[in-house]
RODO-2510 file (C-alpha; in nm, 4 decimals, decimal comma):
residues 405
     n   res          X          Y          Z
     1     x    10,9539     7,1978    14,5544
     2     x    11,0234     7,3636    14,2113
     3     x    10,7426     7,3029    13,9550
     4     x    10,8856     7,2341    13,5970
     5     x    10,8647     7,4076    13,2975
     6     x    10,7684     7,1762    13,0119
     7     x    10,7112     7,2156    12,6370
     8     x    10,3487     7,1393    12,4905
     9     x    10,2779     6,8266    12,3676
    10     x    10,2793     6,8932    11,9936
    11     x    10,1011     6,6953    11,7533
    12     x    10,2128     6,4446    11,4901
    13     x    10,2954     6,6167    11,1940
    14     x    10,5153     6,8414    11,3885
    15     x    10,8629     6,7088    11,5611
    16     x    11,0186     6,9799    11,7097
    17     x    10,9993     7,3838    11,7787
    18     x    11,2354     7,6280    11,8705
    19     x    11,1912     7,8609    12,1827
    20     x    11,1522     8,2113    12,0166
    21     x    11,1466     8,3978    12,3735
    22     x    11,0983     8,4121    12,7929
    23     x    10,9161     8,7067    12,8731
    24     x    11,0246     8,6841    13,2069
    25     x    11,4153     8,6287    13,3334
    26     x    11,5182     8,4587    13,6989
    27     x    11,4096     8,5789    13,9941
    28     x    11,0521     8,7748    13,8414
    29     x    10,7496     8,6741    13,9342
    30     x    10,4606     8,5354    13,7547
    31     x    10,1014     8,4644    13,7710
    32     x     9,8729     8,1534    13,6779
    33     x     9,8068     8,1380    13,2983
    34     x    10,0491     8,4011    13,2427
    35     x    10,2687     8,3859    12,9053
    36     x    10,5786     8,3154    13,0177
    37     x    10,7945     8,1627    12,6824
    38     x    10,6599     8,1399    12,3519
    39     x    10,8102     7,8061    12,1215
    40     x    10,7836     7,8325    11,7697
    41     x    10,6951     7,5310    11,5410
    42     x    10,6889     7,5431    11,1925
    43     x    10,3403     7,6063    11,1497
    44     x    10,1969     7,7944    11,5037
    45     x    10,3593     7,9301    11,7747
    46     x    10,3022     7,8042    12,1199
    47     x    10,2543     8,0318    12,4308
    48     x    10,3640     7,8339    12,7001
    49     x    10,1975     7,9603    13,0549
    50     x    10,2777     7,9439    13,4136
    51     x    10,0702     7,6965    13,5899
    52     x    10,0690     7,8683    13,9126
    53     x    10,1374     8,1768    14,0740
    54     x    10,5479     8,1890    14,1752
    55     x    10,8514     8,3037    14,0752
    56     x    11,0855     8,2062    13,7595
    57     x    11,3569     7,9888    13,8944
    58     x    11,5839     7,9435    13,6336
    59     x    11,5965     7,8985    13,2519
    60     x    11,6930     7,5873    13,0767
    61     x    11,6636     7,6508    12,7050
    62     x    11,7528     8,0181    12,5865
    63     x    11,5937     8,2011    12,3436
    64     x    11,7032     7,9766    11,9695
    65     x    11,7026     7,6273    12,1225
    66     x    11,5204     7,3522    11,9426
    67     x    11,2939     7,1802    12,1779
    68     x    11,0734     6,8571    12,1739
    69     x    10,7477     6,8149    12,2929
    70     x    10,7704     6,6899    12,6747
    71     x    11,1324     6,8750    12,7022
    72     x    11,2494     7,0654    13,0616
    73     x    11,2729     7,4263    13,0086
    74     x    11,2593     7,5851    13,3010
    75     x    11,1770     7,5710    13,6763
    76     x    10,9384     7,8072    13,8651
    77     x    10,8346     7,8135    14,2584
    78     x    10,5301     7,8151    14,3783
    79     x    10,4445     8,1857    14,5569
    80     x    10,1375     8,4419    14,6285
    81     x    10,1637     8,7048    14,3832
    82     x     9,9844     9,0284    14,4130
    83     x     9,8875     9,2771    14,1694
    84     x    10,1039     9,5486    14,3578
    85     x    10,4384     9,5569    14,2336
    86     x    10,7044     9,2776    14,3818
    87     x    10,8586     9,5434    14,6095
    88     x    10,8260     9,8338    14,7802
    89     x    11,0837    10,0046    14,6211
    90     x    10,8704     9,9563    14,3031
    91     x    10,5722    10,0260    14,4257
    92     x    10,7172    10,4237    14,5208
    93     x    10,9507    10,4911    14,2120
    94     x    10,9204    10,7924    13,9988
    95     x    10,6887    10,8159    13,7380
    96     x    10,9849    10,6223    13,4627
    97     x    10,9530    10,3315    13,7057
    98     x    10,5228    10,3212    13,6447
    99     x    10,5570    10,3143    13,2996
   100     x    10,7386     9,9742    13,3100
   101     x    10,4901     9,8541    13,5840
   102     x    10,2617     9,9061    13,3340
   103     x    10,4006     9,7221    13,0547
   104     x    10,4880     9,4370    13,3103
   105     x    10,1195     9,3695    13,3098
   106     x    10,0836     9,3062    12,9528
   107     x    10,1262     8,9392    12,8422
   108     x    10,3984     8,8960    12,5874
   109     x    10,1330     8,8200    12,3320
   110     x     9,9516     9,1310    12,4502
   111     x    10,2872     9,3490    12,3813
   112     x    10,3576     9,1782    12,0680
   113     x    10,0403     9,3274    11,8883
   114     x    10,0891     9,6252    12,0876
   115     x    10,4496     9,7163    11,9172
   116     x    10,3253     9,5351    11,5774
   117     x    10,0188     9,8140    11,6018
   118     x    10,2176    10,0909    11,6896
   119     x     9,9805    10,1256    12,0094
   120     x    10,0017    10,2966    12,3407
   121     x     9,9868    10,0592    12,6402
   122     x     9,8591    10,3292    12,8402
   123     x     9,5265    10,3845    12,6378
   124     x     9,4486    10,0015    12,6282
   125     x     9,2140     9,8734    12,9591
   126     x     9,3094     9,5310    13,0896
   127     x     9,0445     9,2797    13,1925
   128     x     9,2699     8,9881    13,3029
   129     x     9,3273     8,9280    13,6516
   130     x     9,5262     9,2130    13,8244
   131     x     9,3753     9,4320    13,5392
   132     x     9,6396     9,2452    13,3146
   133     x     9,6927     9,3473    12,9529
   134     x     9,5503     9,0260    12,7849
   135     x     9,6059     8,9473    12,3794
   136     x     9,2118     8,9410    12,3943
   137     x     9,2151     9,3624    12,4986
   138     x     9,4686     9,4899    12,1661
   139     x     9,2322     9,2327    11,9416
   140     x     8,9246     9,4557    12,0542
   141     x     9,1506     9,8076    12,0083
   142     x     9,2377     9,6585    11,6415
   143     x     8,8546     9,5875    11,5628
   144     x     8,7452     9,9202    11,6862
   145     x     9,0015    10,1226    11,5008
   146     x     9,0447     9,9451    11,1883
   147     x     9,2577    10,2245    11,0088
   148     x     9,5440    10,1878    11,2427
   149     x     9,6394     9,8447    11,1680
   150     x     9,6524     9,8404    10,7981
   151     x     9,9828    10,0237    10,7332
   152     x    10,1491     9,7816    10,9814
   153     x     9,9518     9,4431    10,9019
   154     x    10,2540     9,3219    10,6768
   155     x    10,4934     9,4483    10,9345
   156     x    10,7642     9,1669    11,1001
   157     x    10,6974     9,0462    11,4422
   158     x    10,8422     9,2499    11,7217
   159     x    10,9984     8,8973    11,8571
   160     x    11,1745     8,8832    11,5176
   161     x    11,3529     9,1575    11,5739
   162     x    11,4208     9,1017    11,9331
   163     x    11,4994     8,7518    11,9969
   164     x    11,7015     8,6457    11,6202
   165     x    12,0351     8,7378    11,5736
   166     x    12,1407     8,9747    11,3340
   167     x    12,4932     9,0529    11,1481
   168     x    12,5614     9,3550    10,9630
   169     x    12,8341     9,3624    10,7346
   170     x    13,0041     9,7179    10,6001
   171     x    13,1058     9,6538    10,2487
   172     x    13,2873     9,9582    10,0843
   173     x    12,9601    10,1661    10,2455
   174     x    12,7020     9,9141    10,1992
   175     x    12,5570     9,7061    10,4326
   176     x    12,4099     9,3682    10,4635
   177     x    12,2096     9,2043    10,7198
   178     x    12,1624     8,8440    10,7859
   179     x    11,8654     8,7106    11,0029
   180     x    11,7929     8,3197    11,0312
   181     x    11,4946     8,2104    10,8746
   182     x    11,1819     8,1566    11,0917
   183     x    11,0411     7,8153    11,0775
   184     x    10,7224     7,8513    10,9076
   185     x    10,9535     8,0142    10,6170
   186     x    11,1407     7,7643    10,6269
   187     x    10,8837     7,5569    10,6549
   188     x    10,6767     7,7094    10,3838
   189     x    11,0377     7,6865    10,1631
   190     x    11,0491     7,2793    10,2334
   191     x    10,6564     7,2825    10,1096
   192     x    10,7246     7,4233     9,7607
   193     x    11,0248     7,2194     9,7158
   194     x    10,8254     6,9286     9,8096
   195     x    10,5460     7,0158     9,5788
   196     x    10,7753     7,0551     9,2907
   197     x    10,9919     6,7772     9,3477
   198     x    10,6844     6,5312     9,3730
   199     x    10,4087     6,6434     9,1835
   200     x    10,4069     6,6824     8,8274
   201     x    10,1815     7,0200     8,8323
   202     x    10,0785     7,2111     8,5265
   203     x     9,8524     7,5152     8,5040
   204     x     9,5687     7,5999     8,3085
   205     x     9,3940     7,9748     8,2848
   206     x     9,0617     8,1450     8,1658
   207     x     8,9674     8,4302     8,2670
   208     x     8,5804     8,5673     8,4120
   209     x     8,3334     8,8392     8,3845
   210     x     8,3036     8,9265     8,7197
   211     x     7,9705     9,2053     8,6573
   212     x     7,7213     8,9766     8,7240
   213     x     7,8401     8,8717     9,0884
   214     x     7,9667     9,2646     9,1683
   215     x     7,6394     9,3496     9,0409
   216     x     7,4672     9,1197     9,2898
   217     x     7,7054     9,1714     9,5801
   218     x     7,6521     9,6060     9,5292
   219     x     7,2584     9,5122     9,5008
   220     x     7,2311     9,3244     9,8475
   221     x     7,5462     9,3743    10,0367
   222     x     7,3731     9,6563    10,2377
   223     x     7,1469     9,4264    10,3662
   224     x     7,3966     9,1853    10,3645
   225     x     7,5609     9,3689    10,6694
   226     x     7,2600     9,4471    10,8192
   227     x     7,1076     9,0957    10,8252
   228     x     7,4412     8,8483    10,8926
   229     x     7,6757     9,1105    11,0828
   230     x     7,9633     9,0310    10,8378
   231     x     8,0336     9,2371    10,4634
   232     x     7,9615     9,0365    10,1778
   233     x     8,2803     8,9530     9,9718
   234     x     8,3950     8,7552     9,6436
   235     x     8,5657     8,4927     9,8237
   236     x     8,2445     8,3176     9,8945
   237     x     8,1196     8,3404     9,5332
   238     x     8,4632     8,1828     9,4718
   239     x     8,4038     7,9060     9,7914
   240     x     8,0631     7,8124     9,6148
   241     x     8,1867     7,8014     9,2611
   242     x     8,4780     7,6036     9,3297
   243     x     8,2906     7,3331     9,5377
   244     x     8,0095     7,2908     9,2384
   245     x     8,3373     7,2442     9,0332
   246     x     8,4632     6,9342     9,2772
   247     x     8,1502     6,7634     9,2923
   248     x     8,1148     6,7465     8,9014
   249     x     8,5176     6,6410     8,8769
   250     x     8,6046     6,4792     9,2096
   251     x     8,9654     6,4002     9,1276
   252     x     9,0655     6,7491     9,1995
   253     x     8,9405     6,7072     9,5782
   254     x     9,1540     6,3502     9,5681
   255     x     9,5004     6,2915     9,7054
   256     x     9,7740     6,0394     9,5938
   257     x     9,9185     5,8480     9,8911
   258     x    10,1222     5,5963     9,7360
   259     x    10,0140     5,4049     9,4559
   260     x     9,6464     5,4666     9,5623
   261     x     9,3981     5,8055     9,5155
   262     x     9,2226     5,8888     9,8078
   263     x     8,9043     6,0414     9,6748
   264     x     8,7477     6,2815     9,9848
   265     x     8,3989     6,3066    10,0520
   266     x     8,4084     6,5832    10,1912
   267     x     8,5052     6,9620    10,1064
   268     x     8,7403     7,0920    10,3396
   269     x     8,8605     7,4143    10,1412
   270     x     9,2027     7,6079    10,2549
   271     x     9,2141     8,0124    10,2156
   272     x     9,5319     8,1175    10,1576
   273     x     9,6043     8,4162    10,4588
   274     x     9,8825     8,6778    10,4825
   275     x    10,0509     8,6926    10,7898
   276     x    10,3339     8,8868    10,9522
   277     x    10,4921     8,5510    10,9717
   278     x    10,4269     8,4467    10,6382
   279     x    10,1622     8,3021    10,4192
   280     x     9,9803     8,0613    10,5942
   281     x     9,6209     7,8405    10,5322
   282     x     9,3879     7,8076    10,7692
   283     x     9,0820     7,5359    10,6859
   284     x     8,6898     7,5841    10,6224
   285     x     8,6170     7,2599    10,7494
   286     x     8,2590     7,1262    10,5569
   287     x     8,2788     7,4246    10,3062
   288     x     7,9626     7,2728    10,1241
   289     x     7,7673     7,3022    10,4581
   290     x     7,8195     7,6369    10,5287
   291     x     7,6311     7,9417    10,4058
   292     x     7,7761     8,2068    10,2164
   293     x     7,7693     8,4387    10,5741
   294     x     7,9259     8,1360    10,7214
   295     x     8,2204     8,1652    10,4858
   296     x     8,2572     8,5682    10,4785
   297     x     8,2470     8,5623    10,8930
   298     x     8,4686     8,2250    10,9012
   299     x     8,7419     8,3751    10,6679
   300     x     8,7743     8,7353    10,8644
   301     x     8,8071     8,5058    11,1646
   302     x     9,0787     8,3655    11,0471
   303     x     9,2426     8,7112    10,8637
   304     x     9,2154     8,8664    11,2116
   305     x     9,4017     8,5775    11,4200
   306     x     9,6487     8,4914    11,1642
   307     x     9,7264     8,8811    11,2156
   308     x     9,7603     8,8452    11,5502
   309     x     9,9062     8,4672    11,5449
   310     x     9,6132     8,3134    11,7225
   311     x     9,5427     8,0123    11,4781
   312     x     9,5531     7,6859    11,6121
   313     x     9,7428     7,3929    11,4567
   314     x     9,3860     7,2455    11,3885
   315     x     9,3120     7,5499    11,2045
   316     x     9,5812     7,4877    10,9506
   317     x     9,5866     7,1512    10,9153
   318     x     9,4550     6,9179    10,6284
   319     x     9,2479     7,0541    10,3410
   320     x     9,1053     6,9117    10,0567
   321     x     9,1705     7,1771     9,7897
   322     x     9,3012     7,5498     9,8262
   323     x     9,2114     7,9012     9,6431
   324     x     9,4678     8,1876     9,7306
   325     x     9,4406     8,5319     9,5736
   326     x     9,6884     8,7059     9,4682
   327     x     9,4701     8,9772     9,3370
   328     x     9,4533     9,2283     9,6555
   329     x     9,8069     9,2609     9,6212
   330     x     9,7900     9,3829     9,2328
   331     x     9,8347     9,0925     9,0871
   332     x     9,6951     9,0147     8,7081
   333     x     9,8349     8,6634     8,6483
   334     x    10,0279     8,3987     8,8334
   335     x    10,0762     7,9695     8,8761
   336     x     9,9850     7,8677     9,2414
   337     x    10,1645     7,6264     9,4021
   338     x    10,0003     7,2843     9,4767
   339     x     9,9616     7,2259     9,9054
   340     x    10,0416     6,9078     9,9109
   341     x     9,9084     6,6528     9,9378
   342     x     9,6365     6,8217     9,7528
   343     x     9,5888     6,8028     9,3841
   344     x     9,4598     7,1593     9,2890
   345     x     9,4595     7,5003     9,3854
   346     x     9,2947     7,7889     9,1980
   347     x     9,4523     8,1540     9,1881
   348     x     9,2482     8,4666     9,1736
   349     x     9,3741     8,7769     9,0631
   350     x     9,3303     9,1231     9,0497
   351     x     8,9559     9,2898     8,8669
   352     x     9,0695     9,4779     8,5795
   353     x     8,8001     9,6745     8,3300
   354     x     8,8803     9,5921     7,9865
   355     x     8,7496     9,5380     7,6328
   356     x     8,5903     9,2289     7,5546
   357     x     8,3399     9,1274     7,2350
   358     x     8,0582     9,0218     7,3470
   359     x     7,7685     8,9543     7,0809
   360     x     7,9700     9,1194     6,7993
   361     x     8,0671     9,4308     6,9585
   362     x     8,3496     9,5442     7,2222
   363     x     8,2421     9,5969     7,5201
   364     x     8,4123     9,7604     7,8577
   365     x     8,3828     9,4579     8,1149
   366     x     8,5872     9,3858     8,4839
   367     x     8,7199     9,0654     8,4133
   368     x     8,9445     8,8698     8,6346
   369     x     9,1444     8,6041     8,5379
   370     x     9,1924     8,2850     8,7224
   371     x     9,4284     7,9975     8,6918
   372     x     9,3955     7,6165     8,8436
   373     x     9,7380     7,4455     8,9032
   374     x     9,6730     7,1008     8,9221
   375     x     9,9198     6,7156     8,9404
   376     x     9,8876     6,5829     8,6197
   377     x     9,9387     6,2584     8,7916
   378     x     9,6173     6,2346     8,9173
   379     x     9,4151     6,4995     8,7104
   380     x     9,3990     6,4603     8,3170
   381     x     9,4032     6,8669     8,1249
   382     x     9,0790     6,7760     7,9797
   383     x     8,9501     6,7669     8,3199
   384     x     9,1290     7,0557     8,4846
   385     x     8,9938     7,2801     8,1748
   386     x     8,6428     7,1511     8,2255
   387     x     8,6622     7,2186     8,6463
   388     x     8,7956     7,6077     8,5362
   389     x     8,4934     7,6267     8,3053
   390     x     8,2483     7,5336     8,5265
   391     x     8,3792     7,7893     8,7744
   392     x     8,3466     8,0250     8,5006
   393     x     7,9792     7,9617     8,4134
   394     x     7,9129     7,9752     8,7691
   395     x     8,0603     8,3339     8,8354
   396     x     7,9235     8,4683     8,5631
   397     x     7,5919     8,3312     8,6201
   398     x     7,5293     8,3252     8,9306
   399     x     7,1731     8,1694     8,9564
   400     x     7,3515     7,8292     8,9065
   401     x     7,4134     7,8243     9,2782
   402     x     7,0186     7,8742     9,3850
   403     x     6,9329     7,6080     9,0879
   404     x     7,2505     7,3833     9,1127
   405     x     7,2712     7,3478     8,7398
***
């Protein structure tokens, strides 16, 4: 009897996806947990596996078909698989024929990082069943040999390139080249629209002496390392300051639903995160309640899967406030975006050494300068001035934290 092939149950806030693409085709076989078609919503993307060990029947929905949650696929049948090869004719072809063995046995998430990466398949170990290429093996590679990811990190997805159609257009010698978007961009396009359309944001700037935290991070983040297992960043500073700055004005960690204001009391705090798909922002969940290792090691946990398009949909889902920083890609100055429903979100920008007066004379300092966009509906200027001050003072003296003053 032929076992169906079902989409995920996705949650509320997300209606539909779109199959992206079957690693396998009718007629191959496949083992238990084994990727077989990924589905694309516009926030995650869903590897869908084979629930036992069979063979691919036939395929439903192609490659670009908008799916619901519950939807029929794709049937499979039921079948011992073994790690050999599915024939004998396999099993004895020339050396060409082992190469795509080998790449048989890496899951399509597994291959995905492995083209991304620029890596060889034949240098990677599996440790899934059948010594299976797993998504788990390339994430250990990338940690061990941190240079080689960097120069691809911002690189597209191999899938995009694969699976979404393309048309190139000669014009007098010039070309063109249109691609459909993917649904988190357009996903992340309906979200700024939204936030423009609905909120009425403004944005106020000041700008901070960052010397005394870089002084403190350069004077302990040796033992730092040594003592949490995890490199001691700004971002936490940042975390620490912006949460003192909520608890003195709590409208900026408030919603608007309606004609009400939902005032949270709680500090769940999003970090914006680059991704190959796009920008995306995953949740610290309690930020208040977690120590300032807990947010370094929490945040590179999420850089590395939203690298490797790991995060959950509970990962990026809700948030109280947001901080993105547009600083470690040069920027000096910019207005965030509010995430709605939220009503702030503070930029940080790039550290630049220049002259300030301080005490009557001009001074070399690293200043950065930050700016709070905030909805004016809900949050009055005097008080988004007074939050950006207070995350000022903090950052420039950091003791506040230790005394809470």
């Amino acid at each position: 009897m032929p076992i169906e092939l079902k989409v995920p149950v996705f949650p509320e806030s997300v209606s539909d996806g779109t199959v992206l693409n079957w690693s396998k085709k009718p007629g191959d076989t496949v083992k238990r947990d084994e990727t077989i078609v990924d589905i694309e919503t516009d926030k995650v993307v869903f590897e869908v596996p084979a629930p036992k060990d069979g063979v691919l029947e036939d395929i439903i929905e192609e490659a670009g078909a908008v799916v619901v949650s519950g939807q029929l696929i794709g049937h499979m049948r039921e079948g011992k698989v073994t790690d050999a090869a599915a024939s004998p004719v396999k099993a004895a072809a020339a050396p060409e024929a082992k190469e795509t063995s080998e790449e048989a046995f890496a899951t399509p998430s597994a291959r995905r990082l492995i083209e991304e990466h620029g890596l060889d398949i034949k240098t990677v170990t599996g440790s899934g069943s059948g010594h299976r290429i797993i998504k788990e093996d390339i994430l250990r590679v990338l940690q061990d040999s941190q240079p080689k990811q960097q120069p691809v990190a911002a690189a597209p997805p191999a899938e995009t390139v694969k699976t979404q159609p393309e048309e190139a257009l000669n014009l007098d010698g010039r070309t063109e080249k249109r691609v459909p978007m993917t649904r988190l961009r357009a996903r992340i396009a309906e979200r700024l629209l939204e936030a423009q359309q609905t909120a009425a944001i403004l944005t106020t700037f000041n700008e901070v002496n960052m010397q005394p935290v870089m002084d403190l991070r350069n004077r302990y983040k040796e033992k730092f390392l040594k003592t949490y297992d995890v490199k001691l960043g700004f971002m936490s500073f940042f975390v620490k300051a912006v949460i003192e700055g909520l608890r003195r004005f709590p409208e900026l960690n408030a919603s608007v639903d309606g004609t009400d204001i939902v005032y949270h009391g709680f500090f769940d705090i999003g970090i914006a995160v680059s991704s190959p798909r796009g920008l995306v922002v995953p949740i610290l969940r309690n930020a208040d309640q977690l120590t300032m290792a807990g947010i370094e090691a929490s945040i590179g946990d999420y850089a590395n899967r939203a690298r490797a398009g790991t995060l959950s949909m509970e990962d990026i889902t809700g948030g109280t406030f947001s901080i993105t920083n547009g600083g470690v890609f040069g920027s000096l100055l910019s207005t965030p975006i509010l995430n709605p429903p939220q009503s702030g979100i503070l930029g940080m920008h790039k550290i630049l050494e220049r002259p300030v007066a301080e005490d009557g004379e001009v001074v070399i300092r690293p200043m950065m300068n930050i700016a709070l966009s905030y909805d004016h509906r809900l949050v009055d200027g005097r008080g988004a001035v007074q939050f950006l001050v207070a995350v000022k003072e903090v950052l420039e003296d950091p003791a506040r934290l230790l005394l809470g003053v």
